[in-house]
C-alpha atoms as one frame of an Amber mdcrd trajectory, in Angstrom:
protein
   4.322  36.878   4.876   7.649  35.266   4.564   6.178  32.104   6.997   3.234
  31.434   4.653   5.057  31.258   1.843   7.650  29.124   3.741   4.692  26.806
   5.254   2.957  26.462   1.263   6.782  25.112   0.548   7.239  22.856   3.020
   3.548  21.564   2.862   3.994  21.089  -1.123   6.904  19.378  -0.351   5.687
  16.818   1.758   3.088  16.205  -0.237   4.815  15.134  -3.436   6.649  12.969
  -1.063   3.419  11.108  -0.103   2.680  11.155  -3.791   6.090   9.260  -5.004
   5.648   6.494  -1.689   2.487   6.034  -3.075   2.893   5.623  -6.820   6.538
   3.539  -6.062   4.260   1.107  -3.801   1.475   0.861  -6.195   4.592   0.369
  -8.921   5.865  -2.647  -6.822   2.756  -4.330  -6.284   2.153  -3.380  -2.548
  -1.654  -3.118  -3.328  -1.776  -6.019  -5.841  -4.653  -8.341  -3.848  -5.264
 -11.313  -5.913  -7.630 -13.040  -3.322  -9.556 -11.607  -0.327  -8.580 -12.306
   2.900 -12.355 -13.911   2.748 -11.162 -16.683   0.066  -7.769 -16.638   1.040
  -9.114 -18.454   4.422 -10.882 -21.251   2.465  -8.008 -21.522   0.365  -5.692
 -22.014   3.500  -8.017 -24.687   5.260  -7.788 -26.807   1.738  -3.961 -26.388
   1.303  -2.889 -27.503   4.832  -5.720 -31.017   4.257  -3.907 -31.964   1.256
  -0.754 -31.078   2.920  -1.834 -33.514   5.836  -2.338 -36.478   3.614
């Protein structure tokens, strides 16, 4: 009985710890996306033209 309850613990534990990576990186903009990697590649063909000229 003693392991259970010491498992539940450690398992609660862990997961709080997942939960505070995950709201500090949404806090510092880890999962900020302002353009898709779809229109970031049109974006990048257009910058490094004008960068050419």
């Amino acid at each position: 009985m003693k392991v259970i309850i010491l498992l539940i613990l450690l398992s609660l534990v862990i997961a709080l710890g997942f939960l505070m990576a995950f709201l500090w990186a949404v806090r510092n903009g880890q999962y900020d996306d302002d353009y898709t990697p779809s229109v970031r590649i049109l974006l990048d063909k257009e910058q490094t033209e004008n960068n050419k000229s």
